[in-house]
N, C-alpha and C positions, 0 to 999 in steps of 0.2 A: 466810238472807236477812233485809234490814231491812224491817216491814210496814208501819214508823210512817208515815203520812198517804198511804197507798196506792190504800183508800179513803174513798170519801166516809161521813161520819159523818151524813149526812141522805138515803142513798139514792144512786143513779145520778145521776149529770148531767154536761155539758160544765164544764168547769175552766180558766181559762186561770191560776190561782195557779202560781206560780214562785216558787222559794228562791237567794238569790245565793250564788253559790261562786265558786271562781276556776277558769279553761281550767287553769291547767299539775296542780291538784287532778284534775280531771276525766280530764285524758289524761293522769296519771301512769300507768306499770306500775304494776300488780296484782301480788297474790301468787299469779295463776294466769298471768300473763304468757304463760310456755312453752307454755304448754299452748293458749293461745287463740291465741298467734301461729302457732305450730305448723300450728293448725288455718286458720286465715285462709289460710295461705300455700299451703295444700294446692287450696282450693279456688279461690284468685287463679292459683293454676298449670293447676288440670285446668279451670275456667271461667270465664277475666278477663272474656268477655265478658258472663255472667250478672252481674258483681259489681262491674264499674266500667265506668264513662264518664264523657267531660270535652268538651263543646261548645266553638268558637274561645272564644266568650265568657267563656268560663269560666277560660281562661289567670291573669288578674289574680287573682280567686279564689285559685285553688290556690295562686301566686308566694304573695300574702300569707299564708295559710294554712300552708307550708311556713318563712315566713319568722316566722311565732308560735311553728310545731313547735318550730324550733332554741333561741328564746326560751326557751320552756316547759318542757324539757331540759334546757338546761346546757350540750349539747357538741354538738357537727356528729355526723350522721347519714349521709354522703353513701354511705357504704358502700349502703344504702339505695334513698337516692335517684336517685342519679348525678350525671354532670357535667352542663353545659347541652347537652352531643352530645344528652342524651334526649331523647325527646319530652314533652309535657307530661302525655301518658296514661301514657308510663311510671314518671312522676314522681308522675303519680297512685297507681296502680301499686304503687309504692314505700312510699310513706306509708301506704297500706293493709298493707302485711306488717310495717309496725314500729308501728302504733298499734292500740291493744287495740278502741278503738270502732269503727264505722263515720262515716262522715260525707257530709252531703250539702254542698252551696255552692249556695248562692240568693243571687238578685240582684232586685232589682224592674227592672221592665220598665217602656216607656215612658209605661205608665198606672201605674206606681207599682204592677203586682202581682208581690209576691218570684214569683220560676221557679225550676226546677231545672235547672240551669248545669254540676253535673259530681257525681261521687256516687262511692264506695267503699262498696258494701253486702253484708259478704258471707254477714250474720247475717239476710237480711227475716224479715221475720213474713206468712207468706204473700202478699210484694209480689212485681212485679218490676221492676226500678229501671229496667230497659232500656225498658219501656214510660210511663214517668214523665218521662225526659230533653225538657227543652223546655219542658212545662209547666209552666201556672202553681200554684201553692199551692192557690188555689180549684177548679182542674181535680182537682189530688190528693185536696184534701179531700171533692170531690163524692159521692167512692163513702160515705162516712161519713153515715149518716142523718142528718140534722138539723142536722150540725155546721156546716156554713157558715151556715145559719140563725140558731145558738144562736150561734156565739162568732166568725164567719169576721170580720168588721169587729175586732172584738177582736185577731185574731191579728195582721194586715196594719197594725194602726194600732201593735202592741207592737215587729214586727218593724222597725216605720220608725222608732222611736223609741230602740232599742237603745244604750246609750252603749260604747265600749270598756273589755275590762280587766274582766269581770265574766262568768261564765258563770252565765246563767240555767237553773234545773233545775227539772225538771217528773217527772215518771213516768206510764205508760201500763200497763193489765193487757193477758190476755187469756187464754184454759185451751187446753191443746194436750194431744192426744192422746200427742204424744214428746218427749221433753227435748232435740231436735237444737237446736242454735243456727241452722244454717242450713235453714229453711223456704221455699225459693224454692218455688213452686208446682208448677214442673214438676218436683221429685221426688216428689210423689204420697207421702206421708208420710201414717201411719194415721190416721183423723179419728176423731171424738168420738161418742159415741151413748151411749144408756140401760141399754148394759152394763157401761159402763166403772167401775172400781175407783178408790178414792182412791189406791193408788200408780200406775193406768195414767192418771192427771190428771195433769198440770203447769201451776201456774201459770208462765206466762211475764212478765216487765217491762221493758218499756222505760225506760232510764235514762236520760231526754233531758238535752243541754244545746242551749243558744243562745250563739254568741257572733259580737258586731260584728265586720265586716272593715273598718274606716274608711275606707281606701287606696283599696278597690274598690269602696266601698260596700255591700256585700253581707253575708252572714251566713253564716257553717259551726257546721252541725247535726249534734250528737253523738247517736250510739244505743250507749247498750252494755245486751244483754240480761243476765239472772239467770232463772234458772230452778229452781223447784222440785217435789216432787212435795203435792200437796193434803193425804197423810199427815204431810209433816212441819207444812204451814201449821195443820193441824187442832189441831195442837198449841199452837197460841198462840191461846186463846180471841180475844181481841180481834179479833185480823185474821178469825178463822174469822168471827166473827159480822158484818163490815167487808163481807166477801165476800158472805156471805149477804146482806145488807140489799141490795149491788149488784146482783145476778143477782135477786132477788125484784121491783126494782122499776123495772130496764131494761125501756126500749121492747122491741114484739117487735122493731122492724126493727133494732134495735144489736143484736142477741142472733141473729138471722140475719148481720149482717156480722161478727161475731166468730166466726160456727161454732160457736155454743155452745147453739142452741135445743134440740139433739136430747138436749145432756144437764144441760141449767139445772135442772129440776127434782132430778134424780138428785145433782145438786154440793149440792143444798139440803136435801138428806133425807141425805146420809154425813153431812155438817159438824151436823148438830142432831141427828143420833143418838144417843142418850144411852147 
């Protein structure tokens, strides 16, 4: 895994910095491709309902989103997707079992705040997307201590400003008790505490992108996670001590919403063990 600018070199805080890349970079296959589609397709089969939805509004979205896919590719996918007999969910659907990330489609609403319009998620990090559909960004970010406080104007004035043809990239931590990429809540997946071992840690990351929908006006948000175990991160001093400085000097309340109070301490006494 890459740790460069993962964390912050002055302690915890909200970030709204972004690095420019390009979408067809972004949603290129991987060298793990089989293996994530694989799995994607497994759980879009046993629980579409856990892992996508697409509101009416959300139609223009997806058309343009599907109409960058083919862009960004090189060749028709329809195998995939289908013809237009589909519906627009299974078009959604679709796009989910041939692309490595997940993605949500946000639109700003009549007062100008992006919403969540239609979503393919079938990696959350203890989310669930089905309870998200509708609202607004400022609704989603609320459970996030401070965050609409520290950066929420930030994010809403970045999102409206977005030019096409650019994917904006960001990253997100967070430590998980299991290396599963899908975390929906209701599988009850082992949690974190004072016992846990540097290989029973995983750091987990979010690899965000941003990218304009001009057409619809809206915006499709990439997530593709990376996960590793703390024994391999401990291994690259810098990030070890990156991490540490984060977990030393997070609020208590981010360190309750990440699940990670019961074992902050214990991440900070393996990683400076001499």
């Amino acid at each position: 895994m890459e740790f460069t600018n993962l964390f912050s070199e002055i302690g915890f805080r909200f970030s709204t910095r972004f690095q420019r890349g390009t979408p067809a970079d972004y949603f290129r296959d991987g060298s793990a491709h089989e293996a994530l589609v694989a799995e994607r397709r497994r759980w879009l089969s046993e629980e579409p309902g856990a892992c996508a939805a697409l509101l009416p509004e959300g139609g223009p979205l997806l058309d343009e989103t599907l109409e960058l896919a083919r862009e960004w590719r090189g060749a028709p996918f329809e195998e995939e997707i289908g013809s237009d007999d589909f519906t627009p969910l299974d078009r959604c659907l679709g796009l989910g079992r041939m692309w490595e990330p997940d993605f949500l489609l946000l639109k700003p609403d009549e007062n100008g705040m992006p919403t969540l319009l239609g979503a393919c998620v079938c990696f959350p990090s203890s989310w669930a997307v089905e309870e998200k559909m509708g609202k607004s960004i400022e609704f989603i970010h609320d459970v996030v201590p401070g965050l609409n406080e520290a950066i929420g104007d930030k994010i809403r004035n970045f999102l409206q400003r977005m030019r096409p043809g650019v994917a904006w990239l960001r990253a997100n931590w967070g430590l998980s008790r299991s290396p599963e990429l899908n975390q929906h809540p209701r599988r009850g997946l082992p949690r974190l505490d004072a016992n846990a071992t540097l290989d029973e840690i995983w750091l987990r990351v979010e690899r965000q992108a941003l990218v304009a929908l001009p057409k619809a006006g809206g915006v499709l948000f990439g997530i593709r996670i990376e996960t590793c175990a703390l024994s391999e991160l401990q291994r690259d001093s810098s990030a070890a001590a990156g991490l540490v400085r984060d977990l030393e000097t997070m609020p208590v309340e981010m360190a309750d919403y990440k699940n990670i109070t019961a074992v902050r301490s214990r991440v900070v006494e393996l990683l400076t063990r001499v």
